[in-house]
N, C-alpha and C positions, 0 to 999 in steps of 0.2 A: 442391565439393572436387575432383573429378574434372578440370574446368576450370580450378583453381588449377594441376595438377599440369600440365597440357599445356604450359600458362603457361610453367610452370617449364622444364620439358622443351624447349621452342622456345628460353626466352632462352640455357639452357645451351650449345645447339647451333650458336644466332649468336654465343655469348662462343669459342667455340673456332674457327669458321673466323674469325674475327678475329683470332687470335694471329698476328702475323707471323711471315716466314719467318726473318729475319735477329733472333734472338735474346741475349738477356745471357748465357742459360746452357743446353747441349744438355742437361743434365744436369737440367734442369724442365721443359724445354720438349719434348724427342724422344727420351730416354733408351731408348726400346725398340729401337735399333738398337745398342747394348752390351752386353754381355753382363753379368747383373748389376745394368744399368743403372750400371755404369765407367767413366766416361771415361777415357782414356789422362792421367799426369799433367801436371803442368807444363812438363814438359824440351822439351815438343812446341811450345807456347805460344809465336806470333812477337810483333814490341812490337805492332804493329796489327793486330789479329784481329778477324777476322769470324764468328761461329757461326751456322752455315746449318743449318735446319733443310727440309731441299729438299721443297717444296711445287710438284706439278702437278697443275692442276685441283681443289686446292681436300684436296689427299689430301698426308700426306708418305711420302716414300720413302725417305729416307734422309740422314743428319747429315755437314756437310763442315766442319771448321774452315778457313775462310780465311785467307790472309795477304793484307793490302790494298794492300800499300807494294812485296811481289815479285809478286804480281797470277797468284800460281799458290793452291791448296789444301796447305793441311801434308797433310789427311789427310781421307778420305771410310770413311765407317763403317756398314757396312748388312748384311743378314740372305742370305746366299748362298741364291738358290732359283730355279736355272737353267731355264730354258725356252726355245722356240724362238727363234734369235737374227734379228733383224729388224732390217737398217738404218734411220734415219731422216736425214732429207736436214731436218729443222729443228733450228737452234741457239741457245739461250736463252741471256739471261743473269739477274743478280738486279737485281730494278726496287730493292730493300730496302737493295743496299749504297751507294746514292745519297739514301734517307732515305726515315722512316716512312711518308711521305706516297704516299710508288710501292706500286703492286700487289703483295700479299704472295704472291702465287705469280710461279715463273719466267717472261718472256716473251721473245719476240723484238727484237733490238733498232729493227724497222723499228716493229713495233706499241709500243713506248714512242713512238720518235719520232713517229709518226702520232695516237695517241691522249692524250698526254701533252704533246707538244710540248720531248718533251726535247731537246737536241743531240747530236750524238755525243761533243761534250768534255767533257759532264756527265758520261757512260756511262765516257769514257775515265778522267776521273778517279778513278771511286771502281773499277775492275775491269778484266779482259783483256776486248776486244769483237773484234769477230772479225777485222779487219784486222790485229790483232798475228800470229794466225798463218797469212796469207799469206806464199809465198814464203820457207819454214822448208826448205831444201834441205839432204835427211836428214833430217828429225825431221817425225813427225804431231801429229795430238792425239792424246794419249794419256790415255785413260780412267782414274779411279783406281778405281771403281766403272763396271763395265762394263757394257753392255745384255745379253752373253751371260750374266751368272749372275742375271737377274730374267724372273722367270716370265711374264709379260706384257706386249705390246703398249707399254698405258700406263707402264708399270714402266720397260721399253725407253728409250721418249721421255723420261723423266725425266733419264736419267743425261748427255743431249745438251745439258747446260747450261756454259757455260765456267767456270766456278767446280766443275766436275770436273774438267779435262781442265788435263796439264802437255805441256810441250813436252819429246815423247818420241823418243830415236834409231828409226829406220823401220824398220830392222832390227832393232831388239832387239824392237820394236813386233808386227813380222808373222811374227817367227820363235820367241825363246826364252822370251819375257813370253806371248805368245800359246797357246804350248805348255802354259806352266804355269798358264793361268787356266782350258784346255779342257779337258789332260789329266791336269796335277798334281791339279788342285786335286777334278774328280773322282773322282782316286783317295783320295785324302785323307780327303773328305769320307763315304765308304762307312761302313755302322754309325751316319751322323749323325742325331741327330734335327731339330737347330737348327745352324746357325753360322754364327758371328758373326767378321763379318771386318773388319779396319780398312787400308788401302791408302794410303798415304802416299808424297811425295816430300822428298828432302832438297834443300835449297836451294843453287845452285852458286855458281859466281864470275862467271858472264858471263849478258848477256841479250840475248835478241831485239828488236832493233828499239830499243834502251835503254830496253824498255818491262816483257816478261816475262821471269824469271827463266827459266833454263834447269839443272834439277835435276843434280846431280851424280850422285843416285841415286835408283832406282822400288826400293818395299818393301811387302812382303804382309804377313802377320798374319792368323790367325784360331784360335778356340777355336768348339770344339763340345761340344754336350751328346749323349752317347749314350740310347739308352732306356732302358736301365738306372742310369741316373744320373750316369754317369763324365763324366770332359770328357776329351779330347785340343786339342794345340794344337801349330801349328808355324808357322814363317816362312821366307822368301823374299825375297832384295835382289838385285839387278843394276846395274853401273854404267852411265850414260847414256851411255854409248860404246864398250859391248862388245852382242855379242849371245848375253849366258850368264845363268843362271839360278843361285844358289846358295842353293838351300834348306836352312835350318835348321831346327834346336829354336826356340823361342819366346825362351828364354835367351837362345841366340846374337845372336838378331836383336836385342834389346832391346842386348845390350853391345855389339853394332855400331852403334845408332844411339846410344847412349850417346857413344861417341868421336865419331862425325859430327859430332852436334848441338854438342856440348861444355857441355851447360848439367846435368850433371848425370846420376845412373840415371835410364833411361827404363822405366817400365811401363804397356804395353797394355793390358793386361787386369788383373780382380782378381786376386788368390788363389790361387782355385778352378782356375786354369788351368794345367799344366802345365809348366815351365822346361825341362824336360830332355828 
């Protein structure tokens, strides 16, 4: 009996690092990085989506809805839990949005081509791969899920994949985005026990390279659970061409991305979370 259960125990363990990274629904597949387990509704939803469930080393970190066709992220969604921040000098992409068959964790695009024998125009087709953002004068990658609010090393390395990263003004980047991811978002977050944050870009009119979309606007989001059971929640948008910060109510930010998007009210979160 004892031996049936180890059995058991082992197969259940292979059936789940087997679930790929690039999934039908975050919502069965990585839901613990919503608050609720919520997804944001439909108003966010581009026609070709990609649902990334971001897998490094076999662990996931954190949930990004992709858009495949503007070759940027709508929106990266993960559990704010700051720690020492540490660059990394390696940059992943998803082996998953080129098909099932590629490695369900993130890699490098030299280790596809070395071990897989992909091309770079298989890579280019289905994602941004790192020559798109060469030679972006004014604009970095810009993290939507950053290394500074994940508590470790590996957590860090995760977020270095380009299926997070939009093409972000440099200045808005190392000035008043940077400001409020160090020092808003620290103060915000005081009293928290959990929180849960969704970081999204709005899609512009122009692109890089005629390959990645170039965002019209970077927007924050998050809701937290206090210890005493309460939630608060607030948001944060800037245009991709100023270097200013305007944080809101949760409200605000939703009827602003509301009008952006134009597909409709947008809600982030359940409920349970705060408008006003």
């Amino acid at each position: 009996m004892m031996l049936l259960l180890l059995l058991l125990q082992v197969l259940a363990s292979c059936l789940w690092l087997g679930h790929g990274e690039v999934v039908t629904s975050l919502e069965r597949s990585c839901p613990q990085f919503f608050f609720n387990k919520t997804l944001p509704n439909a108003a966010l939803t581009p026609q070709n989506p990609g649902w990334i469930c971001q897998r490094y080393e076999n662990k996931y970190y954190f949930a990004t809805l992709y858009d495949r066709d503007l070759r940027i992220p709508v929106y990266s969604a993960y559990l704010y839990q700051p720690g020492p921040s540490k660059r990394c000098q390696m940059w992943m992409v998803e082996p998953q949005l080129m098909g099932e068959q590629y490695p369900k964790t993130m890699e490098t695009e030299s280790y596809l081509i070395r071990q897989f024998e992909v091309s770079i125009q298989e890579l280019k087709n289905s994602q941004a791969v790192l020559t798109d953002y060469e030679h972006l004068d004014g604009f970095h990658r810009g993290h939507l899920n950053p290394c500074s609010h994940n508590i470790d090393q590996r957590s860090c390395i995760s977020t270095f994949t380009l299926t997070n990263i939009v093409p972000q003004n440099a200045k808005l980047n190392q000035g008043a985005w940077k400001k409020y991811e160090l020092t808003t978002m620290k103060n915000k977050t005081k009293g928290c026990a959990a929180t849960y944050v969704i970081v999204g870009a709005v899609p512009g009119n122009s692109f890089f390279n005629n390959r990645v979309n170039n965002p019209s606007h970077i927007w924050s989001s998050a809701c937290c659970v206090t210890p005493s059971n309460t939630t608060k929640a607030w948001g944060a948008i800037a245009e991709n061409t100023k270097n200013e910060v305007q944080v809101l109510s949760l409200g605000q930010l939703e009827n602003n991305l509301a009008q952006l998007y134009q597909k409709g009210s947008v809600s982030l979160f359940g409920s349970a979370c705060p408008r006003q």
